[in-house]
Structure formats: C-alpha cells, structure tokens
N, CA, C and O atoms as a DFTB+ gen file, in Angstrom:
500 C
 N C O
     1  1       0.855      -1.168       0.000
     2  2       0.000       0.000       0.000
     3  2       0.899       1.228       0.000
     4  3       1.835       1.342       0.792
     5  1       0.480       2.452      -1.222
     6  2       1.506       3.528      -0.849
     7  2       0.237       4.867      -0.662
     8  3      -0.872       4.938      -1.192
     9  1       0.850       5.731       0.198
    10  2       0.378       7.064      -0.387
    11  2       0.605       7.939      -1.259
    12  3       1.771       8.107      -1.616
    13  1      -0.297       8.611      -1.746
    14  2      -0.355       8.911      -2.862
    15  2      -1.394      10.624      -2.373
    16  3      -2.448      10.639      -1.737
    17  1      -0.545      12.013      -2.999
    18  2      -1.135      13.068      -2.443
    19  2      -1.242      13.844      -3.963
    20  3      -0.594      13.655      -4.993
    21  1      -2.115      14.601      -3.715
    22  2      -2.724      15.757      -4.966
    23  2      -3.500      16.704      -4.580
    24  3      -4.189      16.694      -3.559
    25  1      -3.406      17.706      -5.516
    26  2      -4.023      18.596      -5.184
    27  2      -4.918      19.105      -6.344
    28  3      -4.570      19.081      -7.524
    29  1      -6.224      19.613      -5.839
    30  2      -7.431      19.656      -7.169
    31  2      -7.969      20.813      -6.890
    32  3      -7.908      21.154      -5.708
    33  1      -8.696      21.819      -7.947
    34  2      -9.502      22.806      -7.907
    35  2     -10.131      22.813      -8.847
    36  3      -9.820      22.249      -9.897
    37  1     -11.249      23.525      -8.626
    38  2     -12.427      23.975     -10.277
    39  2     -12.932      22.313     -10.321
    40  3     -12.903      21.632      -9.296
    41  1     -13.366      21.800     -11.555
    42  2     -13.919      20.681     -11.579
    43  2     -12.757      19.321     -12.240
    44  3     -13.010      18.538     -13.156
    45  1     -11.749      19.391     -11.587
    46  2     -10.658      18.397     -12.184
    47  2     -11.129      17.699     -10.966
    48  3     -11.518      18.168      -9.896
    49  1     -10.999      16.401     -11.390
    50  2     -11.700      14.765     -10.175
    51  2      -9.831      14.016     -10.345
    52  3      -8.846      14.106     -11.079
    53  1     -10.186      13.484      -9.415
    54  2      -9.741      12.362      -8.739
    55  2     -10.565      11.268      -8.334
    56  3     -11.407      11.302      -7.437
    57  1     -10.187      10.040      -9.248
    58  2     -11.405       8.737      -8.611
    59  2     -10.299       7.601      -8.217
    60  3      -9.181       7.485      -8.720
    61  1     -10.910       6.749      -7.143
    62  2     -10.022       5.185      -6.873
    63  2     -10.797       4.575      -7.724
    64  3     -11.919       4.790      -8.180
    65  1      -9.870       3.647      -7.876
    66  2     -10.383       2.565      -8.907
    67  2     -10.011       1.051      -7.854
    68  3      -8.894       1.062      -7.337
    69  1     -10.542       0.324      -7.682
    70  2     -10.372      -1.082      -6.945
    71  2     -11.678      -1.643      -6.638
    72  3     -12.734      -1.206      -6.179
    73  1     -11.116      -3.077      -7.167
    74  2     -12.358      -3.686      -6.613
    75  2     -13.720      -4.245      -7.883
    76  3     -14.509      -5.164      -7.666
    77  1     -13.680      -3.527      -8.966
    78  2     -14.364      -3.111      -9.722
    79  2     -15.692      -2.202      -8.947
    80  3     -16.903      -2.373      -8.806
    81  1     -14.676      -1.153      -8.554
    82  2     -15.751      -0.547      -8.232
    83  2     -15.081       1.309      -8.563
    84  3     -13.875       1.545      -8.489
    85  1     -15.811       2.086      -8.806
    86  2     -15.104       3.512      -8.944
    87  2     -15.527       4.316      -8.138
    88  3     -16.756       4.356      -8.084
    89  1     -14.847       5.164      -7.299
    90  2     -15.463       6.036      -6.299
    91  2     -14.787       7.600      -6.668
    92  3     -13.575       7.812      -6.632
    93  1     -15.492       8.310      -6.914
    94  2     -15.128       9.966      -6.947
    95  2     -14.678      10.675      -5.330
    96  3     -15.484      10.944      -4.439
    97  1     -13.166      10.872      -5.275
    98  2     -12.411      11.195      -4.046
    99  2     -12.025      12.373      -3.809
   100  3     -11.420      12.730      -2.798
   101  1     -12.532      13.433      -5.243
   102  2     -12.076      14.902      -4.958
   103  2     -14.383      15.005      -5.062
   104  3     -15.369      14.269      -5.108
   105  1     -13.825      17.060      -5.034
   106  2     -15.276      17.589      -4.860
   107  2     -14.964      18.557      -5.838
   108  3     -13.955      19.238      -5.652
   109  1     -15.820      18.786      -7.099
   110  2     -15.796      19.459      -7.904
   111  2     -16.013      21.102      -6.993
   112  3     -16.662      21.203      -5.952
   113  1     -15.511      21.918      -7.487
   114  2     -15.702      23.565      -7.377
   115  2     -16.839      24.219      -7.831
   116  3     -16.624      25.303      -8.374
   117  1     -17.936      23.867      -7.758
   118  2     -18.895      24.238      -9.086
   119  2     -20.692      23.961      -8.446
   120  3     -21.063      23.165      -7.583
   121  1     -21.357      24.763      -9.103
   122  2     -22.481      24.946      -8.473
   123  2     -23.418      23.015      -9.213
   124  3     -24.219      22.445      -8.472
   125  1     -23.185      22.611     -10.152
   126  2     -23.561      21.580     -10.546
   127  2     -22.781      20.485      -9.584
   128  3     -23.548      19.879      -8.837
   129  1     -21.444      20.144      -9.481
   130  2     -20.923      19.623      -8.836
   131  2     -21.196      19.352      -7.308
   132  3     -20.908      18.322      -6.699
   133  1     -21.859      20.570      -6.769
   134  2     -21.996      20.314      -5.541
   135  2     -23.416      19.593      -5.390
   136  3     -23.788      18.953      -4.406
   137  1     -24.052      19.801      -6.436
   138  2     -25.602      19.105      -6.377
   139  2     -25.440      17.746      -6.768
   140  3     -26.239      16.877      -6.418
   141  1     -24.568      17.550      -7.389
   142  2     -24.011      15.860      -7.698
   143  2     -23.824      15.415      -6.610
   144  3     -24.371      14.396      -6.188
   145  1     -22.864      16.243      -5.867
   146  2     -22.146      15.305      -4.752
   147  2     -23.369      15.282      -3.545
   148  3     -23.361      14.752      -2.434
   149  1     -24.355      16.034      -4.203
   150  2     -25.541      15.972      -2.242
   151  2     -26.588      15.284      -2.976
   152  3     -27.772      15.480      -2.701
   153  1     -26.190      14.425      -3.968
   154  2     -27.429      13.552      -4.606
   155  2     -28.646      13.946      -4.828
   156  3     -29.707      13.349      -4.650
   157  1     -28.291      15.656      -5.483
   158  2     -29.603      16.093      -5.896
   159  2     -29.698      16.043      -7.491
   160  3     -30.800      16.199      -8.017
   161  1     -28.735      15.861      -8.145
   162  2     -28.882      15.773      -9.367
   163  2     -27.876      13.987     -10.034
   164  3     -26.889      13.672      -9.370
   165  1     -28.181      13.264     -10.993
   166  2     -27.802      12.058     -11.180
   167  2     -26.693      12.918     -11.713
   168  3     -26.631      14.145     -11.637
   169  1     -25.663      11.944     -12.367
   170  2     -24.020      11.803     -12.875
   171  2     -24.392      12.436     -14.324
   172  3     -23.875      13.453     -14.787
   173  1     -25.594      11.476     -15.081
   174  2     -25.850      12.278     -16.221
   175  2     -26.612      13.599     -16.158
   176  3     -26.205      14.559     -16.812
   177  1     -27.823      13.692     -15.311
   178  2     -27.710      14.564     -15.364
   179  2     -26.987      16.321     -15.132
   180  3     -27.332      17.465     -15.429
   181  1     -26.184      15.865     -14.649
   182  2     -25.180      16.892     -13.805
   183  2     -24.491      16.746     -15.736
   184  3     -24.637      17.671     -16.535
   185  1     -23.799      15.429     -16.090
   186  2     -23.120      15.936     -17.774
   187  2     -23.709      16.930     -18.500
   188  3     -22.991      17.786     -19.018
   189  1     -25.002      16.966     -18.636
   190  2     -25.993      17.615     -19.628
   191  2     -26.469      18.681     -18.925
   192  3     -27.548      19.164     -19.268
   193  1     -25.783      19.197     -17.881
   194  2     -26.839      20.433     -17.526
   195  2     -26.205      21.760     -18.487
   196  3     -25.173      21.739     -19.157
   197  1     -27.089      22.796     -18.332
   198  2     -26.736      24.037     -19.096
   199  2     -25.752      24.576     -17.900
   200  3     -24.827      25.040     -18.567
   201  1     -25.458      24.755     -16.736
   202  2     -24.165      25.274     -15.908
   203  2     -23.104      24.439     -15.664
   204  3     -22.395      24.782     -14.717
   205  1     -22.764      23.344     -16.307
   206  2     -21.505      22.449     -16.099
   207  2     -20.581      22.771     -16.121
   208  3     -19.796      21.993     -15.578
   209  1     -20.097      23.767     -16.576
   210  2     -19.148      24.354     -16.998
   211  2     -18.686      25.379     -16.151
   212  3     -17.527      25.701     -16.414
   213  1     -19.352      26.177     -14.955
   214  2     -19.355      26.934     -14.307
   215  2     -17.962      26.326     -12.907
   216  3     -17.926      25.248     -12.314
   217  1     -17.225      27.252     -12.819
   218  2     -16.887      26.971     -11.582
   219  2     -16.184      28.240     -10.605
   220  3     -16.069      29.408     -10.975
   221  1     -15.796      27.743      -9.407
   222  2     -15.852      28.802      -8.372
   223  2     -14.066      29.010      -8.244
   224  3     -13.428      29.952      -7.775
   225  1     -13.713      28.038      -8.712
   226  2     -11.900      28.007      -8.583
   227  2     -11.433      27.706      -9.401
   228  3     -11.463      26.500      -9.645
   229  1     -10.759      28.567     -10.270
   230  2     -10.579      28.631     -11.468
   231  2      -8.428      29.115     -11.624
   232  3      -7.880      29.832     -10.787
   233  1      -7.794      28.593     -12.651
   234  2      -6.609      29.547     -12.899
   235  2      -6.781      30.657     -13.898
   236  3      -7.192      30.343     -15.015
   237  1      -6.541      31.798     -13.660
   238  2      -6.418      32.888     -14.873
   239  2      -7.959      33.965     -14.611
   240  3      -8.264      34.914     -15.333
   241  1      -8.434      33.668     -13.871
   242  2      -9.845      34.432     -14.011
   243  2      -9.320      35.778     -13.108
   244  3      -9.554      36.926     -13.487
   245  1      -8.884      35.595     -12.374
   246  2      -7.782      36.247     -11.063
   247  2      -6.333      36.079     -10.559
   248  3      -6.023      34.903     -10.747
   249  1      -5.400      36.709     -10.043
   250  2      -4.413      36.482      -9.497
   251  2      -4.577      35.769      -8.298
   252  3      -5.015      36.401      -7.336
   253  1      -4.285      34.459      -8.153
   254  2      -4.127      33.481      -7.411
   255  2      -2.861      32.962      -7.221
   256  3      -2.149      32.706      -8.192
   257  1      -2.384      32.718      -5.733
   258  2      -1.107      31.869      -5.817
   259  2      -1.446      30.438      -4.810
   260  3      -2.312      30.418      -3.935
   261  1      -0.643      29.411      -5.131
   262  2      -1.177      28.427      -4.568
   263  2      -1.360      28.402      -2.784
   264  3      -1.918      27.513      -2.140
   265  1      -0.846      29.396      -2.353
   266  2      -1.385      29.890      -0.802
   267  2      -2.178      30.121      -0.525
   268  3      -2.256      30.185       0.702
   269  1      -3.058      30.348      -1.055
   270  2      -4.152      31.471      -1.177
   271  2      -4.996      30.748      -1.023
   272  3      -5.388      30.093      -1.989
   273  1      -5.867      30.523       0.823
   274  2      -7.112      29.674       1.419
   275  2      -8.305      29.688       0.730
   276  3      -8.899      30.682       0.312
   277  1      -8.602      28.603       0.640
   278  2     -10.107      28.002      -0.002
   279  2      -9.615      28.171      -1.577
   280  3     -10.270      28.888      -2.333
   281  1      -8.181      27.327      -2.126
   282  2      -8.273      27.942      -3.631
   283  2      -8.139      26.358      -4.364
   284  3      -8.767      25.930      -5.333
   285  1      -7.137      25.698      -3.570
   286  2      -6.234      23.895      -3.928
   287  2      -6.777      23.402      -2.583
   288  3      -6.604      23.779      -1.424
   289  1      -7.821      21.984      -3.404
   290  2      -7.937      21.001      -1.874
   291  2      -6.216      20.078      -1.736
   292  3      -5.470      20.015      -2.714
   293  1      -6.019      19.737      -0.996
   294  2      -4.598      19.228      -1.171
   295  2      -5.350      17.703      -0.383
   296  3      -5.721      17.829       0.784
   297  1      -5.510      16.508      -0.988
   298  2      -5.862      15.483      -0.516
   299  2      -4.294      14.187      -0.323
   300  3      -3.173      14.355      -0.803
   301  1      -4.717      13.135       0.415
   302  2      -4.022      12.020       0.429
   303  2      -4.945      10.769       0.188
   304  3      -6.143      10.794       0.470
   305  1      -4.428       9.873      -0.254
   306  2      -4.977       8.395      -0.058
   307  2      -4.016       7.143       0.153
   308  3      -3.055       7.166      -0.616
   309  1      -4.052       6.229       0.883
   310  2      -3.239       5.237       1.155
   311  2      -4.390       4.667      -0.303
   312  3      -5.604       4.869      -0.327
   313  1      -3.511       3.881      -1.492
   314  2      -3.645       3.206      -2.281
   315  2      -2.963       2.042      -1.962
   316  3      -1.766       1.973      -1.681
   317  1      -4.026       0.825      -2.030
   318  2      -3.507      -0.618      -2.430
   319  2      -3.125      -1.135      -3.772
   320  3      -3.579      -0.918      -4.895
   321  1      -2.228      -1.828      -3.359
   322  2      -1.599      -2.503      -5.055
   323  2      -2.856      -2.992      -5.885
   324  3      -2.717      -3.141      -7.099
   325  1      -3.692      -3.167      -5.473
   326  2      -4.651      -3.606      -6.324
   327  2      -5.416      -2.482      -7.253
   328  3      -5.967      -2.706      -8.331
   329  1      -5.337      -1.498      -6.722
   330  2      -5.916       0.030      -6.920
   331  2      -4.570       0.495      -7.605
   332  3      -3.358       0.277      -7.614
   333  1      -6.036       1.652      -8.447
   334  2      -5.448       2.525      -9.141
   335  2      -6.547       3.980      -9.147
   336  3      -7.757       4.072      -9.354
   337  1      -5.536       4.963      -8.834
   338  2      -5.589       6.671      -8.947
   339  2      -6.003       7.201     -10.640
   340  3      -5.264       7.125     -11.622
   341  1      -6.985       7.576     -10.599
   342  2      -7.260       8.827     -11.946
   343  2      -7.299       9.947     -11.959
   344  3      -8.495      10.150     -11.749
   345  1      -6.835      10.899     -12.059
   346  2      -6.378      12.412     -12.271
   347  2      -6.708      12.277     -13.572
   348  3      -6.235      11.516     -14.415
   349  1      -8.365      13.843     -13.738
   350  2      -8.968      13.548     -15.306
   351  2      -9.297      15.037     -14.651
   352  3      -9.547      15.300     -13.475
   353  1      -9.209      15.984     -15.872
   354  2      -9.972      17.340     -16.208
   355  2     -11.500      16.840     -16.707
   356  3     -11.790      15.758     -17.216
   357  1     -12.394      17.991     -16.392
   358  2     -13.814      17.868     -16.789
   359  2     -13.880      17.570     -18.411
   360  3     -15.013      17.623     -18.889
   361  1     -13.034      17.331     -19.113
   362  2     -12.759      17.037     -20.621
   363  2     -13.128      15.575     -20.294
   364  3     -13.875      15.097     -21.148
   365  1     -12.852      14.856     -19.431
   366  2     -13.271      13.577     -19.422
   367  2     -14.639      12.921     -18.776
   368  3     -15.538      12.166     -19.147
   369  1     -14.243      13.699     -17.513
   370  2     -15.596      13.318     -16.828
   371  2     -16.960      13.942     -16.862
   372  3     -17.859      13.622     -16.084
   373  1     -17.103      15.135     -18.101
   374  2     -17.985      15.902     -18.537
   375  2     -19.006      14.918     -19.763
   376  3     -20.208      15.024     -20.006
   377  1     -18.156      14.144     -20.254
   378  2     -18.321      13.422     -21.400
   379  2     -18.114      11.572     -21.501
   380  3     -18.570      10.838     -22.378
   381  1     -17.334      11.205     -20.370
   382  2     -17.288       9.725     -19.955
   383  2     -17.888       9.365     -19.188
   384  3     -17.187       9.466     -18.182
   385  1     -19.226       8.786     -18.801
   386  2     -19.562       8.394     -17.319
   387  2     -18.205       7.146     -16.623
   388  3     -17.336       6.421     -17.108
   389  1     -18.797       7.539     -15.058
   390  2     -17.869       7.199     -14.176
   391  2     -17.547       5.170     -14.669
   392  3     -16.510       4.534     -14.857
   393  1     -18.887       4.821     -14.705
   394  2     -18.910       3.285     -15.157
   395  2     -18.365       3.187     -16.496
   396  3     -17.627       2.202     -16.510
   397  1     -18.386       3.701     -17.517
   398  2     -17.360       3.571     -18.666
   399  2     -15.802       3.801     -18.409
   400  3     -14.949       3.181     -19.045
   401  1     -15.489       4.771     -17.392
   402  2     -14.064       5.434     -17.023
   403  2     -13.483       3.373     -16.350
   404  3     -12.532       2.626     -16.583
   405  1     -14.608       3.312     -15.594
   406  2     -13.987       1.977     -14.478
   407  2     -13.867       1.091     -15.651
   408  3     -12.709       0.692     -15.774
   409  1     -14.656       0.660     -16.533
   410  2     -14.409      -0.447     -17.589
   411  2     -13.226      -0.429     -18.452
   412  3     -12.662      -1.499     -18.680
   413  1     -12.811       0.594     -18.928
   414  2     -11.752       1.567     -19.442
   415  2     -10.700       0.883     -19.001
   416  3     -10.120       0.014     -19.652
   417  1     -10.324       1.365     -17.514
   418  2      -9.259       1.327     -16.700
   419  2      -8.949      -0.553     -16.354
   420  3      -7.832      -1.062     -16.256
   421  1     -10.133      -1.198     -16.240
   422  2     -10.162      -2.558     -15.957
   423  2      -9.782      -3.299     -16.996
   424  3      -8.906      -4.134     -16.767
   425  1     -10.300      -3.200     -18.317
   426  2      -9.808      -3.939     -19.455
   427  2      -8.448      -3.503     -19.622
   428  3      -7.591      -4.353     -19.862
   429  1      -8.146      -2.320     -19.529
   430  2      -6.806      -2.604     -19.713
   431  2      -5.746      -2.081     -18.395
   432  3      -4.945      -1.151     -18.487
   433  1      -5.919      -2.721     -17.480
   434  2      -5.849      -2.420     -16.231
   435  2      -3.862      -2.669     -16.443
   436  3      -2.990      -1.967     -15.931
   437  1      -3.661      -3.946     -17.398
   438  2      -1.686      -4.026     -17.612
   439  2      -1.386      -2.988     -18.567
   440  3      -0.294      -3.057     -19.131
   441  1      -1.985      -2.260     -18.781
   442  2      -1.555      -1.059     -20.100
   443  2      -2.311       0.258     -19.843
   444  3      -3.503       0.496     -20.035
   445  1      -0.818       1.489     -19.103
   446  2      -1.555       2.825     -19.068
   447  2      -1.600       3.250     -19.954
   448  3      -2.201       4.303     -19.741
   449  1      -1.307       3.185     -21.233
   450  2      -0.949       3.954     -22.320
   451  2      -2.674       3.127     -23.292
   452  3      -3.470       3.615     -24.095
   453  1      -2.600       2.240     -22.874
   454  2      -3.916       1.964     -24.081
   455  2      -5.347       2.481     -22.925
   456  3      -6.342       3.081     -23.333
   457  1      -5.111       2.064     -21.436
   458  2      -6.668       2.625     -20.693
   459  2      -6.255       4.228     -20.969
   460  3      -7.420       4.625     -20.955
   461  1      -5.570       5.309     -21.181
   462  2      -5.695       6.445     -21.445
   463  2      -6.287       6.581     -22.988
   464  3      -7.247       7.307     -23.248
   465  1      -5.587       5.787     -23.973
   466  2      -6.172       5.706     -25.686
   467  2      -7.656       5.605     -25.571
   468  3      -8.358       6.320     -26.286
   469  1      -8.259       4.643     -24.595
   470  2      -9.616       3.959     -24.765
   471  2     -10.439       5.315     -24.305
   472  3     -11.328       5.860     -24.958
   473  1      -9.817       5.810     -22.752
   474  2     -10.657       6.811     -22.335
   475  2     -10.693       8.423     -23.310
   476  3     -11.556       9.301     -23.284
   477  1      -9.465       8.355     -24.080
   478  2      -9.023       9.453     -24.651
   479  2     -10.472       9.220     -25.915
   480  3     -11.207      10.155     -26.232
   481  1     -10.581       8.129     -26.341
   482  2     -11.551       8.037     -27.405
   483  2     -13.273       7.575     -26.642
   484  3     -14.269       7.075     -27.164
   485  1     -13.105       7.843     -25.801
   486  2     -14.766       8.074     -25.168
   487  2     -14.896       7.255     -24.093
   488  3     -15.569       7.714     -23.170
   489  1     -14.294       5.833     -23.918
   490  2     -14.318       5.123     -23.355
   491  2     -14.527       3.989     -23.232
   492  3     -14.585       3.320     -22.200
   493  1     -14.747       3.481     -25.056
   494  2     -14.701       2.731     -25.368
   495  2     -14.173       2.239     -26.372
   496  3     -14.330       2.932     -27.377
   497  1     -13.315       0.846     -26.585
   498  2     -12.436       0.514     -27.142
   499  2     -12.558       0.549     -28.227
   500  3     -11.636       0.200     -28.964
C-alpha cells in the first residue's frame, strides 16, 4: 500500500479505482458539482446540464497563488496494489460516465498507455 497526495480545484476529479468498483475522491468547485455530490442531481444529469461548466476556482480568471485559502484542496490516499488513482480534467468526466471510465481502466488495467487511448476516445475501445 503507498500514499499517494494531490491537489485539485475547479472541476478536475480524482477517482479510486479497486475492486471493480469507482469512487469519486475529490469535490468538484462548481455549483452543478456540488448538487451531484448531495445527490440532488444524477451523474448524467449533472453531464448535460446548461451550468456544467461553471466553476468557483478557477486559474487565470484572477491572481491566485497556490497559498491562497479556499483555492487547492490538497488530498491524500493510502492506495492498495490492487488500486489505481485517476487524475482527469472535466474534458473527461464531462463526457465519460464514471462506469465507462472503471471499464476503461479494468480492461486494460496491464496497459496505461492503451486505458488512457480507450478513455481518450470516449471510453470505449
């Protein structure tokens, strides 16, 4: 088991993968995002809404430095060898559901370079 630390803002995710199962481990920045995460809106619907795109922590909108409170969640996770970490911009998870991302990553769970090709092309092979 190792740890494994990152840091996320605006709507870039972080998911574990183990188990065949996928769990979302960061919290999007964003007024859609937060209704995802309090199970007021489904996964698709949160893809297809007209504010998806909106977010509260952003680079370039303002002068920000990474000091600067309430801007980078800075997370950890003890990962098992069996598990695997995804670091994806809303380019992916705007447009891949989470269960295509896990199938993705599982079929080709001995090859990062082809589960990035598969997810890079929608998420399916």
């Amino acid at each position: 088991m190792g740890t494994r630390c990152w840091g996320t803002f605006g709507d870039s995710r972080a998911y574990q993968i183990r188990a065949g199962k996928i769990e979302k481990i960061t919290r999007d920045h964003s007024p859609v995002g937060e209704r995802e995460d309090a199970g007021e809106l489904t996964e698709e619907a949160a893809m297809s809404h007209p504010r998806r795109n909106e977010v509260y922590r952003d680079v370039g909108s303002s002068p920000r430095t990474p000091d600067d409170e309430d801007f980078i969640d800075v997370s950890k996770i003890s990962l098992p060898k069996d598990g695997a970490l995804l670091l994806c911009s809303d380019g992916l998870s705007d447009v891949v559901p989470a269960r295509r991302i896990l199938q993705a990553v599982e079929e080709n769970a001995t090859d990062c370079d082809a589960a990035v090709r598969t997810l890079v092309r929608g998420g399916s092979g």
